[in-house]
Structure formats: C-alpha cells, structure tokens
N, CA, C and O of each residue as an XYZ file, in Angstrom:
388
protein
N      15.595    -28.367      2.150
C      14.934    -28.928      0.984
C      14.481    -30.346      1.292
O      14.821    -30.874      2.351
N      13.747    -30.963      0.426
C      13.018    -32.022      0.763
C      13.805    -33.327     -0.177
O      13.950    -33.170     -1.389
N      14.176    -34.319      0.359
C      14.196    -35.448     -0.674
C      13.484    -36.472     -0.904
O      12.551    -36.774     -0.159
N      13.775    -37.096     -1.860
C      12.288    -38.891     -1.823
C      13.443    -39.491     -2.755
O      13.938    -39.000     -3.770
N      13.687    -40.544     -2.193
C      14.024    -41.926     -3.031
C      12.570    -42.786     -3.829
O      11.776    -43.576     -3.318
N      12.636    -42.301     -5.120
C      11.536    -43.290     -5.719
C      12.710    -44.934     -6.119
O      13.874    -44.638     -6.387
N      12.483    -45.937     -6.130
C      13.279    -47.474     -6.331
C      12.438    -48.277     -7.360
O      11.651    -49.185     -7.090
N      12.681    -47.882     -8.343
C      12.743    -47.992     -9.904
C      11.375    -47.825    -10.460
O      10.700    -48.552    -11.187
N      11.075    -46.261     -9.727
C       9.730    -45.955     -9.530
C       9.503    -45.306    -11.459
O       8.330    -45.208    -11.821
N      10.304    -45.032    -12.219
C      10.362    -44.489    -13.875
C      10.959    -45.821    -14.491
O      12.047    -46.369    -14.319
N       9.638    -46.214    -15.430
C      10.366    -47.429    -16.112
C      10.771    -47.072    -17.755
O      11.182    -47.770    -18.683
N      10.473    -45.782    -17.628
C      10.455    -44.671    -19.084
C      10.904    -43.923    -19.193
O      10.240    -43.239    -18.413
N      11.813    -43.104    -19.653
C      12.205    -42.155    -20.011
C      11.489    -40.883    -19.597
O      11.613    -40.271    -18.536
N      10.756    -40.618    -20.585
C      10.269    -39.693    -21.139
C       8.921    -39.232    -19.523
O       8.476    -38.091    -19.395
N       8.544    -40.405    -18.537
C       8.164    -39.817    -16.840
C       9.552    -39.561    -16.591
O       9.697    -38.381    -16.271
N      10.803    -40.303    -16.614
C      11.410    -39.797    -15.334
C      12.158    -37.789    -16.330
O      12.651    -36.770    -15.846
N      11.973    -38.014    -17.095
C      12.623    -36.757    -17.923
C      12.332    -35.944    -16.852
O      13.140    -35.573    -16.001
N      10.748    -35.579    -16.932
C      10.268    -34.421    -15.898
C      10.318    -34.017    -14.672
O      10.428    -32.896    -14.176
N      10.200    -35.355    -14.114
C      10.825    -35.717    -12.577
C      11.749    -35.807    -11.808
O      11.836    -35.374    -10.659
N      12.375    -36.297    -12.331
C      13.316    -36.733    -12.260
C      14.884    -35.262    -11.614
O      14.987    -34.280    -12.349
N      15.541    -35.308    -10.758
C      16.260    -34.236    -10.498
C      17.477    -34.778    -10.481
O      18.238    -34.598    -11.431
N      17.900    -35.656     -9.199
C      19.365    -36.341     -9.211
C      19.184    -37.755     -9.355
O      18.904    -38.221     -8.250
N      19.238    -38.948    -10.559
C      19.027    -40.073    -10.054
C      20.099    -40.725     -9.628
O      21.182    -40.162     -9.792
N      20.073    -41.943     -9.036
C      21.328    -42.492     -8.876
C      21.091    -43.755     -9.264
O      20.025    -44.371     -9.247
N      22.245    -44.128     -9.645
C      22.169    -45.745    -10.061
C      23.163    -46.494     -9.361
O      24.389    -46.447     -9.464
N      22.376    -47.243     -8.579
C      23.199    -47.937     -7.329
C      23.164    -49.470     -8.537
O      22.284    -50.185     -9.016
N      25.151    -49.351     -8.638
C      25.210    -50.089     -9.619
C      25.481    -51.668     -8.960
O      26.110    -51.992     -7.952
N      24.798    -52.434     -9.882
C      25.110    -54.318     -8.921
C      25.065    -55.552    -10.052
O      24.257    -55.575    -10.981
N      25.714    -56.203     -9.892
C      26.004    -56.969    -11.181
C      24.884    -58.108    -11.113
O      24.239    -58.282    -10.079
N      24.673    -58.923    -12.338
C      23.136    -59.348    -12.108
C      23.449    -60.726    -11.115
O      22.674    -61.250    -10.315
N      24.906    -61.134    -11.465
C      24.876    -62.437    -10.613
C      24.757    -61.681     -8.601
O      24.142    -62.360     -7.779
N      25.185    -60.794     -8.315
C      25.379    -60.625     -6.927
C      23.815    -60.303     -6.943
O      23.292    -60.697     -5.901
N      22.992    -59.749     -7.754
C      21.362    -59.284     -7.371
C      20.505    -60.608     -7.386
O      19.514    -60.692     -6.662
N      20.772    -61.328     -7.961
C      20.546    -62.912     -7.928
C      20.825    -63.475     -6.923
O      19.944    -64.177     -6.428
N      22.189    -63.381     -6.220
C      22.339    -63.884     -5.129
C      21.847    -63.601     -3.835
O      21.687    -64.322     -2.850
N      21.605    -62.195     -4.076
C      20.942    -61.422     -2.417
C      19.083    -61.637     -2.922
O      18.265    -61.554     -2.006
N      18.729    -61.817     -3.907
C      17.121    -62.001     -4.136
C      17.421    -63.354     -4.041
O      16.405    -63.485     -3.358
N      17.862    -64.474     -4.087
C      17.423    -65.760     -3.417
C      17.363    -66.128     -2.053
O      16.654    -66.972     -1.504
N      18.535    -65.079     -1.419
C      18.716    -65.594     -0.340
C      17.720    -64.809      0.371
O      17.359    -65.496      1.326
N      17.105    -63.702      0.360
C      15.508    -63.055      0.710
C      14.328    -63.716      1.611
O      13.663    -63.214      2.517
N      14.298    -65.125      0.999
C      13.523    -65.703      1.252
C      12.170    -65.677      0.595
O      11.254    -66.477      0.783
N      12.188    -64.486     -0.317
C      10.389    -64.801     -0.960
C      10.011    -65.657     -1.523
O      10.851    -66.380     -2.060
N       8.822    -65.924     -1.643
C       8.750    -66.980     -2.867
C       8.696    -66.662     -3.916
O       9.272    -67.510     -4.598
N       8.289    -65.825     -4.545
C       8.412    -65.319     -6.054
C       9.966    -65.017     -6.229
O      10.258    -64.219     -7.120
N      10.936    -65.541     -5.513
C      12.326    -65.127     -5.702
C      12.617    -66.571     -6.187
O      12.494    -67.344     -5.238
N      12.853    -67.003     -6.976
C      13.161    -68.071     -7.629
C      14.098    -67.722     -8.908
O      13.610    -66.962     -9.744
N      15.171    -68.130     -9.083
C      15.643    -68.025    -10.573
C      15.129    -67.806    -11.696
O      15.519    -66.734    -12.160
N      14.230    -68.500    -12.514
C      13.371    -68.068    -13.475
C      12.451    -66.599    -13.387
O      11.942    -65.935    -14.291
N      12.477    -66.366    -11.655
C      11.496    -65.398    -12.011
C      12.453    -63.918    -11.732
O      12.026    -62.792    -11.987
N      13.605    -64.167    -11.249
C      15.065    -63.375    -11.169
C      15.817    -62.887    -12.599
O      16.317    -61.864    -13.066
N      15.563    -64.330    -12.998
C      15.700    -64.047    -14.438
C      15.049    -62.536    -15.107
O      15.494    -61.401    -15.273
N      13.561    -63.338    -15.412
C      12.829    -62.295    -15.774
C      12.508    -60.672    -15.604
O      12.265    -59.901    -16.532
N      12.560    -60.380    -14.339
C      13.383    -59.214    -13.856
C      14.334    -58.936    -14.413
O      14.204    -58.044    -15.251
N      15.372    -59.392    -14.275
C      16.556    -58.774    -14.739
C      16.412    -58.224    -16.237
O      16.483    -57.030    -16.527
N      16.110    -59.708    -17.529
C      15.793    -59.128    -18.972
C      14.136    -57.644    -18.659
O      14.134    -56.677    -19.419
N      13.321    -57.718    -17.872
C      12.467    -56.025    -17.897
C      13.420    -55.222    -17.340
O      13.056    -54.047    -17.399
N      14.512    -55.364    -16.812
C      15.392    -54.115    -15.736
C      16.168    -53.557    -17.126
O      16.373    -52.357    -17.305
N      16.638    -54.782    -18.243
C      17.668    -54.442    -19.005
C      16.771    -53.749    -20.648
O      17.251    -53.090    -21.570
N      15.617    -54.169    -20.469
C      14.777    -53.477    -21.261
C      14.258    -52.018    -21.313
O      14.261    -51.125    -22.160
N      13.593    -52.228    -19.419
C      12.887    -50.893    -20.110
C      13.955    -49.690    -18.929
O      14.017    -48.496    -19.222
N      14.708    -50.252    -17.642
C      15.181    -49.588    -17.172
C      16.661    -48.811    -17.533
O      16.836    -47.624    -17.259
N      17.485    -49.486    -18.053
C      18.901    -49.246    -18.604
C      18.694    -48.419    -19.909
O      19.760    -47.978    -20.337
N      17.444    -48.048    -20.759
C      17.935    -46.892    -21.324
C      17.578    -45.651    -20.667
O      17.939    -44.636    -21.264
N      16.738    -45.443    -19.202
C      16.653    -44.541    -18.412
C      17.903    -44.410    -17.964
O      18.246    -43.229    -18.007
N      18.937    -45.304    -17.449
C      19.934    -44.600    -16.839
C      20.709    -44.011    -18.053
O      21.035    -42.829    -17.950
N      21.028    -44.640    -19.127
C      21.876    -44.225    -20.294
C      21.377    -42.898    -20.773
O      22.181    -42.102    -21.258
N      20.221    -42.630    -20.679
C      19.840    -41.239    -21.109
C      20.324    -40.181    -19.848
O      20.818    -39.117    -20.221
N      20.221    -40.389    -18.578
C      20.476    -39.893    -17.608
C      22.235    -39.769    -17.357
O      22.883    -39.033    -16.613
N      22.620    -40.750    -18.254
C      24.333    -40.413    -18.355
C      24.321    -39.138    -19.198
O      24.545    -37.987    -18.820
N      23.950    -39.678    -20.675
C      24.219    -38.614    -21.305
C      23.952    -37.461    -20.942
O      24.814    -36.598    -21.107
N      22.493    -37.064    -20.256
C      22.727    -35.847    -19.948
C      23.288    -35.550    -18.788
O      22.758    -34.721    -18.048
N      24.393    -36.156    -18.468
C      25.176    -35.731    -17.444
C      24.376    -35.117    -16.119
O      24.638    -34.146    -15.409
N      23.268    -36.111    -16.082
C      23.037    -36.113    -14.417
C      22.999    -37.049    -13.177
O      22.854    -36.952    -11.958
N      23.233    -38.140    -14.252
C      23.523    -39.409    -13.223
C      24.228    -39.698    -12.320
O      25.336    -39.896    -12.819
N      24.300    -39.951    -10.567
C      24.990    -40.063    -10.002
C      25.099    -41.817     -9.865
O      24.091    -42.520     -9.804
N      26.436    -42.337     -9.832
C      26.460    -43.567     -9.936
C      27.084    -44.042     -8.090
O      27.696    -43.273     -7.349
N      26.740    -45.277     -7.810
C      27.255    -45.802     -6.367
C      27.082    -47.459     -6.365
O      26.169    -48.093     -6.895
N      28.168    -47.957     -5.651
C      28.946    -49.225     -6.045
C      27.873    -49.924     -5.168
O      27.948    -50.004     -3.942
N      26.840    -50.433     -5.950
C      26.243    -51.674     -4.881
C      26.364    -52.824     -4.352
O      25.573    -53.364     -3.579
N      27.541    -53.304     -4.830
C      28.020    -54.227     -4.513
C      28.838    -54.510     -3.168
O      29.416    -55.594     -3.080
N      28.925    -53.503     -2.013
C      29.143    -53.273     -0.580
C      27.984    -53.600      0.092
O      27.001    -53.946     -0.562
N      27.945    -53.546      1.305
C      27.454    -53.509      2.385
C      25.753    -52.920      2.035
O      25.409    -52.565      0.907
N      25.160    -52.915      2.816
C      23.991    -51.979      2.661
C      24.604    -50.531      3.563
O      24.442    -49.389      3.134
N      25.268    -50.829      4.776
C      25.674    -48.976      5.271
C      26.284    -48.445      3.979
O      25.792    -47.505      3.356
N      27.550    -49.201      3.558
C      28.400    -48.575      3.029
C      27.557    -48.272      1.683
O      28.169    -47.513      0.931
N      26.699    -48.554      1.357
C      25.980    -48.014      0.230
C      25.243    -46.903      0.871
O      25.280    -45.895      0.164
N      24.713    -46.780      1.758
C      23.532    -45.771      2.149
C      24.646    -44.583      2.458
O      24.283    -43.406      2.439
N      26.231    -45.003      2.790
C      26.859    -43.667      3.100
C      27.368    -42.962      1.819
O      27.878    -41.855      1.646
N      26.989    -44.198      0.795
C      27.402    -43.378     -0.550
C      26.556    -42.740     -1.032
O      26.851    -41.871     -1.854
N      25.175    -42.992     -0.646
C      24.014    -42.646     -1.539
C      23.984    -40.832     -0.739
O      23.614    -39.812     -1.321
N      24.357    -40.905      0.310
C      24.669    -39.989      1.272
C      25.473    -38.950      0.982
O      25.322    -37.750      1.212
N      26.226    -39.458      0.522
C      27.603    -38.500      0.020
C      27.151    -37.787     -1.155
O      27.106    -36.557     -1.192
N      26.711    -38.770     -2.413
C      26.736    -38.106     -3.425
C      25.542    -37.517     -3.610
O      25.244    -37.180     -4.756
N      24.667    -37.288     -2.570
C      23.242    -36.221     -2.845
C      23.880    -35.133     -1.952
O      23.142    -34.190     -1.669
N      25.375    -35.119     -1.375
C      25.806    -33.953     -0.396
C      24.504    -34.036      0.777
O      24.006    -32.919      0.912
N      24.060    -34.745      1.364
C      23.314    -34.353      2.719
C      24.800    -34.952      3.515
O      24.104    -35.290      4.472
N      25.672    -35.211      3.784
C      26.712    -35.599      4.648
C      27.371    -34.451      5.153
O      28.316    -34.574      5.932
C-alpha cells in the first residue's frame, strides 16, 4: 500500500473528513515549538510571528485533531524527543515497522 505524510496540509475539518485515513498528531508544547522555530534560523521565525502561528494552529488546526479524537482515529506521538525517536514512533504507530 502506498503512504503520504501531508504536514498540516487540512486546516478544516470537513477536507480532512474525506481524506483523511490515519492522522497523527505529533504532539509538542508551544514553548519547545518556539524554541526549535527560533533556533531554525529563518527570518520569518521571530517570536511575534511564532506567536501568530501558534494562535492559527490553535484556531483552525486543534478542532481537526479533536474531531479526529472523537472519532477515534487519531494516532497521537510525543514530539517532544529527538527527530529519530519521533520518526520511529511515527513508524510504529502506522505499523510499517
């Protein structure tokens, strides 16, 4: 079978409803996503604009995952590790391991 990681490719519900098969929510707290987007180096990575991200992530993205709880298809993985140790989780819980 085929897979695709879309990366916060449904900012709606009601696209990812249809599409949508296993999502996962590689979970990360906003101060550690703050900390790894400054240290990046971009320039549009600035606090204010980290900020702003975060309040559209908590707007339009977090009732996609909450709907994706409820219907009990959400797979969740601790982002707050490593980048392997995340990719071996993201690994695990789609069973390609």
């Amino acid at each position: 079978s085929e897979a695709m990681i879309l990366d916060d490719f449904f900012q709606h519900w009601p696209e990812a409803e249809h599409f949508v098969i296993k999502p996962i929510e590689i979970g990360l707290s906003d101060s550690e996503a703050t900390g790894r987007l400054l240290t990046r180096g971009r320039e549009d990575d600035n606090e204010n604009a980290i900020k702003n991200r975060l309040s559209e992530f908590q707007e339009f993205v977090l009732p996609v995952i909450d709907y994706f709880k409820k219907d009990g298809r959400l797979l969740s993985v601790d982002g707050e590790r490593s980048v392997d140790d995340v990719y071996q989780s993201v690994v695990k819980v789609l069973g390609l391991s």
